[in-house]
C-alpha positions as CSV (number, residue, x, y, z in Angstrom):
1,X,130.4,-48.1,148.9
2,X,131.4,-45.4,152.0
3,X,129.4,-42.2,152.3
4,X,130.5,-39.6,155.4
5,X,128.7,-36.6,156.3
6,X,131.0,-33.3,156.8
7,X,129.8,-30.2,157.5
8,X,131.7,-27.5,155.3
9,X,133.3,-24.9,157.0
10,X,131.9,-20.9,156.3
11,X,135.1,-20.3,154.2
12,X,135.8,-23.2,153.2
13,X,139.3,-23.2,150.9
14,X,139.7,-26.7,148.5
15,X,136.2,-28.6,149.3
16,X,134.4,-29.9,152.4
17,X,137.4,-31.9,153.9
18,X,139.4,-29.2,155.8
19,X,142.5,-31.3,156.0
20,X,144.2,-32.2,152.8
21,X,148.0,-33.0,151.9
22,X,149.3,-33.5,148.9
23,X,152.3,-36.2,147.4
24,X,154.0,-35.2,145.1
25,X,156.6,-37.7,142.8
26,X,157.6,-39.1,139.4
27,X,154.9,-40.6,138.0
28,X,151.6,-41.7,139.4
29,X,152.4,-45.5,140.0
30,X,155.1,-44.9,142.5
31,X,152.8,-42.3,143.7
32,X,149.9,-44.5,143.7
33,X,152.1,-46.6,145.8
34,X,153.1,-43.9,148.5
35,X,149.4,-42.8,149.1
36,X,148.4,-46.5,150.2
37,X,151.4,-47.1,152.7
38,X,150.4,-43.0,154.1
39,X,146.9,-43.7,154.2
40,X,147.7,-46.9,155.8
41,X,149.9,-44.9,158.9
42,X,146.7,-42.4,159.4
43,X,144.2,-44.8,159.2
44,X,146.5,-45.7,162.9
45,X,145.8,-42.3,164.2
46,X,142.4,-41.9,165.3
47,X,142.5,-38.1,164.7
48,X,141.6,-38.8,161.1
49,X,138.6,-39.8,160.0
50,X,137.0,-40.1,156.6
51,X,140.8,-40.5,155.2
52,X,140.3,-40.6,151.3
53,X,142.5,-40.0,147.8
54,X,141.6,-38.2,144.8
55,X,143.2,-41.1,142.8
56,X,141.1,-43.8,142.3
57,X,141.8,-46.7,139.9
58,X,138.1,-47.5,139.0
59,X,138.5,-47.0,135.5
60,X,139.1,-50.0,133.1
61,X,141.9,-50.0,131.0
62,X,143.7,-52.6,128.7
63,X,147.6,-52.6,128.2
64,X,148.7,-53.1,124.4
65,X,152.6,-54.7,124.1
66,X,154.0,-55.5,121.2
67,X,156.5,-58.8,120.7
68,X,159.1,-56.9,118.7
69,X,161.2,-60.1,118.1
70,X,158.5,-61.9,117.1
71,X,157.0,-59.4,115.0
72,X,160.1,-59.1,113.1
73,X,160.9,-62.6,112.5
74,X,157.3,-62.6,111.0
75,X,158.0,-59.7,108.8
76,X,155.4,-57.2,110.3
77,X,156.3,-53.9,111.2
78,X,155.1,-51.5,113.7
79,X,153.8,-49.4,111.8
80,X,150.9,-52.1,110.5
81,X,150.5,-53.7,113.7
82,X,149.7,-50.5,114.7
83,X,147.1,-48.7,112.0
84,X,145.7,-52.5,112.1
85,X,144.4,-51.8,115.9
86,X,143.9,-48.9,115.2
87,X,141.4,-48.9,112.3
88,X,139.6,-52.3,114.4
89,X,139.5,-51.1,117.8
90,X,139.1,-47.3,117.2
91,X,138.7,-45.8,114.3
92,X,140.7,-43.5,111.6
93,X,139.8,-40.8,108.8
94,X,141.6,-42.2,105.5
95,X,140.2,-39.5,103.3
96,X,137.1,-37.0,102.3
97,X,134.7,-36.7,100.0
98,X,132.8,-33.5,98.9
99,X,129.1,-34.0,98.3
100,X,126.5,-31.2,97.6
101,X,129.3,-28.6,97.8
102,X,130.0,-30.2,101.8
103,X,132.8,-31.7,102.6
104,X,132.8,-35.5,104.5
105,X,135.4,-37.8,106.1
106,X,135.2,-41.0,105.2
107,X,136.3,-43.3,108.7
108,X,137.7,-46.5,108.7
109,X,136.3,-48.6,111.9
110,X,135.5,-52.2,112.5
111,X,132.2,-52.9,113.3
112,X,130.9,-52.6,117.2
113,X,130.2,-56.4,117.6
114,X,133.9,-57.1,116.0
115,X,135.5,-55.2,119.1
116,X,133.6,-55.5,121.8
117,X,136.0,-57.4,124.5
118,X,139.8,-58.0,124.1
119,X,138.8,-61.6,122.8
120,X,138.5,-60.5,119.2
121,X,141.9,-59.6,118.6
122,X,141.8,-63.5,118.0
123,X,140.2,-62.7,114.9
124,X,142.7,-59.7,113.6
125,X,144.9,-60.9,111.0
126,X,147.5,-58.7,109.4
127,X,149.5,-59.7,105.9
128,X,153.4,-60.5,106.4
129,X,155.9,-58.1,104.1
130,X,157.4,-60.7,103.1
131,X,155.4,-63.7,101.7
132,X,151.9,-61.8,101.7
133,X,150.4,-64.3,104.3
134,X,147.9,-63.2,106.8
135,X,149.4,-63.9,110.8
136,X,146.9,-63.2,113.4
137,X,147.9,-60.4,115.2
138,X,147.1,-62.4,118.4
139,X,150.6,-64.1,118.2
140,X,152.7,-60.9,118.4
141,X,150.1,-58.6,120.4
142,X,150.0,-59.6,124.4
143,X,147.0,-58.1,126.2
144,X,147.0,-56.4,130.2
145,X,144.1,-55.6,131.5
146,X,144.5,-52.7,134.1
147,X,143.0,-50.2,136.4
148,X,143.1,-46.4,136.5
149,X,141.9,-43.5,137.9
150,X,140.0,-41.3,135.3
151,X,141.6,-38.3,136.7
152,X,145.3,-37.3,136.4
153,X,146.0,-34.2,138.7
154,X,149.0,-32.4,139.0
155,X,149.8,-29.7,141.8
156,X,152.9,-26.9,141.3
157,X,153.1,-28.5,137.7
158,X,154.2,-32.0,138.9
159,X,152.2,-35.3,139.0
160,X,150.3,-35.7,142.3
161,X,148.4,-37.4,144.3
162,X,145.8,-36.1,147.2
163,X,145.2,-37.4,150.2
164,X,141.7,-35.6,152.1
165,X,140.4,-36.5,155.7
166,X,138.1,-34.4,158.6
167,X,140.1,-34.0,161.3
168,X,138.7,-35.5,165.0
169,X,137.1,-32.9,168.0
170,X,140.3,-32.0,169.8
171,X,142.8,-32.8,166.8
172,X,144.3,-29.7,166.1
173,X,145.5,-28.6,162.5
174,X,148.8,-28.2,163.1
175,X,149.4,-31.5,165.1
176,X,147.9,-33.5,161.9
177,X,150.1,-31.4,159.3
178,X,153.6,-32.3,161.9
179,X,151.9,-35.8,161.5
180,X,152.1,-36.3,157.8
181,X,155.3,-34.6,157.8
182,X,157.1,-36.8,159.7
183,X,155.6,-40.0,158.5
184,X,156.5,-38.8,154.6
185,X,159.8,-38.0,156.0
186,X,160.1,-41.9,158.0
187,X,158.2,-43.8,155.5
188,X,159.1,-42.3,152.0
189,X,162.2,-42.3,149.9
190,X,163.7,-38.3,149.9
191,X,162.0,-38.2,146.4
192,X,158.7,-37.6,147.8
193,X,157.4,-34.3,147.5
194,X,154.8,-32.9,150.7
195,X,152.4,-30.1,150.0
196,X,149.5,-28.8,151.6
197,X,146.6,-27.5,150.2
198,X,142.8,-26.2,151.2
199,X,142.6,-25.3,155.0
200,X,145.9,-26.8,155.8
201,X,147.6,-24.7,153.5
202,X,145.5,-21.9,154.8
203,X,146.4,-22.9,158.2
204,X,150.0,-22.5,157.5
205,X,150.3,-19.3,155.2
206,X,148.1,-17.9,158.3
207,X,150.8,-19.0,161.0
208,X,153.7,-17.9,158.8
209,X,152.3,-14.1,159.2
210,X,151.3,-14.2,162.5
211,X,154.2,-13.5,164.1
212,X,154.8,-10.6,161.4
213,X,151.2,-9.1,161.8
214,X,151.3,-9.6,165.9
215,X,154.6,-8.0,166.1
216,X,153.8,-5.1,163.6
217,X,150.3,-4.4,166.2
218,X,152.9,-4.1,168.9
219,X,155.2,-2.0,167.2
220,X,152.5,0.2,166.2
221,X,151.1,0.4,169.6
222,X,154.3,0.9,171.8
223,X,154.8,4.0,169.2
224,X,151.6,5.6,169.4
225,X,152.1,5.2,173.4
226,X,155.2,6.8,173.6
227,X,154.0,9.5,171.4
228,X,151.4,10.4,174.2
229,X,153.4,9.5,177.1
230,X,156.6,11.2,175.8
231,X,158.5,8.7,177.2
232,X,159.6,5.0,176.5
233,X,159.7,3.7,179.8
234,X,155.6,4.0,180.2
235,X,154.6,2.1,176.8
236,X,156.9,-0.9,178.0
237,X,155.0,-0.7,181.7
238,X,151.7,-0.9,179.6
239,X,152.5,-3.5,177.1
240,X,153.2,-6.1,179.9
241,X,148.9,-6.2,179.8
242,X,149.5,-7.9,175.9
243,X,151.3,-11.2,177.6
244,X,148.4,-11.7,180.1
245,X,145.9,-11.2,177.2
246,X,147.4,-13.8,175.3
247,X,147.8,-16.3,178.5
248,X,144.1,-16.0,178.9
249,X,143.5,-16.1,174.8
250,X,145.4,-19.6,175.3
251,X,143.5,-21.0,178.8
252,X,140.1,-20.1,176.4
253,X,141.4,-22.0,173.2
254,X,142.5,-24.9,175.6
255,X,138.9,-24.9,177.4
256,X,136.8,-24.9,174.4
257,X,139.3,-27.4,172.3
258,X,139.8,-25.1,169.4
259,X,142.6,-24.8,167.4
260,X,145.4,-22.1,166.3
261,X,143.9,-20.5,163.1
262,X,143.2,-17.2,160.9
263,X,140.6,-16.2,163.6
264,X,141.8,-16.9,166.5
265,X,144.9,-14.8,164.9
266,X,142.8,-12.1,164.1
267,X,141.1,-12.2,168.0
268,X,144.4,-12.1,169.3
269,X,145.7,-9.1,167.4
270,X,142.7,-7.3,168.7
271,X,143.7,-8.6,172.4
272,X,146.8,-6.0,171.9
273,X,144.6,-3.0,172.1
274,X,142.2,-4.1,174.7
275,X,144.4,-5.3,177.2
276,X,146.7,-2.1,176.6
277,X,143.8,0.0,177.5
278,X,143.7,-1.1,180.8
279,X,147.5,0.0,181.4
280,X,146.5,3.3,179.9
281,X,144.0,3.9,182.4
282,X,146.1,3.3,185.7
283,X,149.1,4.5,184.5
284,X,147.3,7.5,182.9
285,X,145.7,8.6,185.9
286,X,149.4,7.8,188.0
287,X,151.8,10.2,186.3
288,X,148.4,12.9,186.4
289,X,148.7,12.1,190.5
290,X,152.3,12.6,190.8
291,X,152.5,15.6,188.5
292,X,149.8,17.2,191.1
293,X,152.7,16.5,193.7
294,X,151.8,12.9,195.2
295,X,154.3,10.7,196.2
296,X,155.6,7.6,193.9
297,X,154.0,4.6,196.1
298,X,150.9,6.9,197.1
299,X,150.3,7.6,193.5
300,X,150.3,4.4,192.3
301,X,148.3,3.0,195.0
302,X,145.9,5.6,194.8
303,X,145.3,5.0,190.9
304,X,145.1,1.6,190.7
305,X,142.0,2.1,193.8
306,X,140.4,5.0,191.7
307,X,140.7,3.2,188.4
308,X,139.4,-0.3,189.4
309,X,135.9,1.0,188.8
310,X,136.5,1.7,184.9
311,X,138.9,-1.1,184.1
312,X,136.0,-3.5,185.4
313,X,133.6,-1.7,183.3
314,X,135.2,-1.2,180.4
315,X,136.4,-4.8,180.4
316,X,133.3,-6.5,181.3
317,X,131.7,-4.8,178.4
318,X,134.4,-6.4,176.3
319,X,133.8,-9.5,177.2
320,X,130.1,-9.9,177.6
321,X,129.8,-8.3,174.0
322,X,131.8,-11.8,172.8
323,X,129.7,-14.1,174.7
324,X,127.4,-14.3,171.4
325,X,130.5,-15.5,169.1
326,X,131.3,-18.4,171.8
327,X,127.7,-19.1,172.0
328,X,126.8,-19.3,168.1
329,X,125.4,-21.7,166.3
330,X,124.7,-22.9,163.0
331,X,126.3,-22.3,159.8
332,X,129.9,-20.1,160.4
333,X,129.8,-20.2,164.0
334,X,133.1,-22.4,164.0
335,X,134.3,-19.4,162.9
336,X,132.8,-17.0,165.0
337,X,133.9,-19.5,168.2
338,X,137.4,-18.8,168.3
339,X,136.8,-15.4,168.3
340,X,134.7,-15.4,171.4
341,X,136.6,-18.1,173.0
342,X,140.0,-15.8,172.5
343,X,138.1,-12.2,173.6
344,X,136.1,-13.3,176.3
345,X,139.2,-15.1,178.1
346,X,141.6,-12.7,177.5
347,X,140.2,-9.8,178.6
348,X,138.6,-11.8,181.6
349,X,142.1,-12.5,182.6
350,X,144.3,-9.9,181.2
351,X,142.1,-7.7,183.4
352,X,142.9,-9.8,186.9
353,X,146.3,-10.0,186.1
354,X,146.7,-6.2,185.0
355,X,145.6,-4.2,188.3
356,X,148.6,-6.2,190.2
357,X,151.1,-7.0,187.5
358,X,150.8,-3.1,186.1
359,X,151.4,-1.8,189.6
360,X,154.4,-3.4,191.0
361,X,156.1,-3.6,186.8
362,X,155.5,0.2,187.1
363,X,156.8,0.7,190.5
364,X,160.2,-1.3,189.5
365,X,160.6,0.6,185.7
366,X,159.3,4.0,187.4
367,X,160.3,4.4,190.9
368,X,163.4,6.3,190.1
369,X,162.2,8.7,187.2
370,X,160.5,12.3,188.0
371,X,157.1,13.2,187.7
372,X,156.0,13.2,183.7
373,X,155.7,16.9,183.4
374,X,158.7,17.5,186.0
375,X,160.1,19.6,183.8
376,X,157.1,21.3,181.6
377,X,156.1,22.4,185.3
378,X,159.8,23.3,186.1
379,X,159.6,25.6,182.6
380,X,156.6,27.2,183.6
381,X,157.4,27.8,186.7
382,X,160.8,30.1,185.4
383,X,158.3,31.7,182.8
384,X,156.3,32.8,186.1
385,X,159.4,34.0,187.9
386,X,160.5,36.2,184.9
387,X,157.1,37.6,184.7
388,X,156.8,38.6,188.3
389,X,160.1,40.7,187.8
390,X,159.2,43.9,186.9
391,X,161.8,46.2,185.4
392,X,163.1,50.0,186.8
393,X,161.5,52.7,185.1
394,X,163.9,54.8,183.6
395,X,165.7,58.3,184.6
396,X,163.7,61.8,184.5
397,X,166.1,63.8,182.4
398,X,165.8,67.8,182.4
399,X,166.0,68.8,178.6
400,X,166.0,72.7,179.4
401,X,169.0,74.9,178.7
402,X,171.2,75.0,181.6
403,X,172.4,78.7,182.0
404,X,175.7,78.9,184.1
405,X,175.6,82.0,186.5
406,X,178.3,84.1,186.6
């Protein structure tokens, strides 16, 4: 007898063990087969522990064959060797009878004492078609006791066979799915069928859309930016503050030993809008500097002094208000961790790395453009020009009749 403790995970997809793969095959022998040798290989790799199948072969079980050769020398047929076990080891309805206006079956079965271990097919005779002479049924019947598992699942509509363990502090997900790929791929024939199901399944449905859902934020952002900004050469200058965010997202998931999953996804996604912010804010108050007539490199200098202030604020707040979720503790808070772990270093870091990285990527992608509202001011100036002009007033004319004098 094993027992293991696991604690269950908030959302926990497919039972308590977060880790489960599935084989998949032709029938459950061979598959029986497979599980052993694979369970075998991660029993090898201490970052699994509590490895265990669905497929147990507890349950008793005894294997009927029938000498056909034999049986047919003897003059017995299938058919009777087969209604004889059944009637003597199970049972079978021959016929009803009706009875106070309900109807019965009547059930042929041999008594419990007659059939209570495979020993009393010794006593099972069954009459010959030929000469009407009882043979015991012992002579053409052969007996196999086995084991099997009182369970039979299937997965995608094909026989399979589970295989569950709890993964080890500091084994990630995905390095124990890449495990079990390559040993099925090394150690099974190319029959064998490898799914994933429960949080591993999870785990890769989640990293499939990742890279869609993190590069649909982006998109989304650089649009709205250059909305504002009216330009496309200021949203790239502020979207270099995502890559630091995630750097730091990493150097907090490497500290704390947590793993790539759906929340850690999700706290990365909202990285994207909280490092940008600090962009916005020094380039923001750049272009509103030279658009007041500053020079490029005093502008820029000038911002990045006048905005340290906020950028620290703002970002401090950030990342004190996710010291709870790396700090949590009981039940969910391996989920709330990641979270905390992701927005605590990624803003901590992104908002080093942004006041010099957004300065000198702006003064290389910037240097040669004009002013932001070069030519809005340029307009309005004209517009004040024209205004200024003020037109001639017309010619006095004398509409009284002119008399010539003679």
């Amino acid at each position: 007898m094993r027992a293991s403790v696991v604690t269950p995970t908030a959302f926990n997809w497919g039972g308590a063990d977060p880790y489960k793969a599935v084989l998949e095959g032709p029938d459950y022998e061979t598959l029986s087969a497979w599980s052993k040798k694979i369970m075998e290989t991660m029993a090898q790799q201490p970052g699994f522990l509590n490895v265990d199948t669905d497929y147990k072969e507890r349950k008793p079980q005894i294997k009927v064959s029938i000498d056909r050769a034999r049986a047919a020398e003897l003059g017995l047929s299938l058919e009777s060797i087969g209604r004889t076990l059944e009637t003597m080891m199970g049972s079978r309805i021959v016929t009803t009878f009706i009875q106070s206006g309900r109807e019965y079956y009547v059930i042929l079965q041999g008594r419990v004492e007659d059939r209570a271990s495979p020993t009393d097919l010794d006593n099972l005779y069954i009459r010959s078609g030929r000469g009407n002479e009882l043979i015991p049924l012992s002579s053409v019947v052969k007996l196999e006791e086995l084991a099997t598992s009182s369970s039979r699942n299937r997965f995608d509509r094909l026989r399979s066979i589970g295989i569950s363990a709890t993964l080890a502090p500091g084994y990630s997900m995905g390095e124990a799915v890449d495990f079990m790929r390559r040993a099925v791929e090394t150690q099974l024939p190319p029959s064998a069928k490898l799914s994933f199901d429960g949080e591993a399944s999870e785990y890769l449905k989640s990293s499939q859309s990742m890279y869609w859902t993190l590069g649909g934020a982006l998109l989304v952002v650089f649009l709205v930016l250059a909305a504002q900004f009216e330009s496309f050469k200021v949203p790239f200058v502020i979207m270099t503050t995502v890559p630091l965010a995630i750097v730091g997202a990493a150097v907090g998931m490497w500290v704390h030993g947590i793993s790539i999953n759906i929340y850690s996804q999700v706290a990365i996604v909202m990285l994207v809008g909280l490092a940008a912010k600090n962009g916005v804010l020094i380039v923001e108050f750049a272009n509103q500097l030279r658009d007041r007539g500053v020079e490029f490199m005093d502008a820029i200098v000038a911002a990045s002094a006048t905005r340290l202030r906020p950028v620290l604020m703002t970002s401090l707040c950030s990342a004190f208000g996710a010291i709870p979720l790396l700090l949590a503790v009981g039940a969910g808070a391996e989920n709330r961790k990641p979270i905390g772990a992701v927005v605590l270093y990624g803003v901590l870091i992104s908002m080093v790395l942004t006041l010099v990285v957004v300065p000198a990527v702006y003064t290389l992608v910037a240097r040669n453009t004009r002013s932001p509202r070069y030519w809005t001011g340029l307009i309005e100036k004209m517009r004040a020009a024209q205004d200024k002009i003020v037109p001639a007033a017309p010619a006095a004319t004398d509409h009284a009749p002119r008399h010539d004098a003679h």
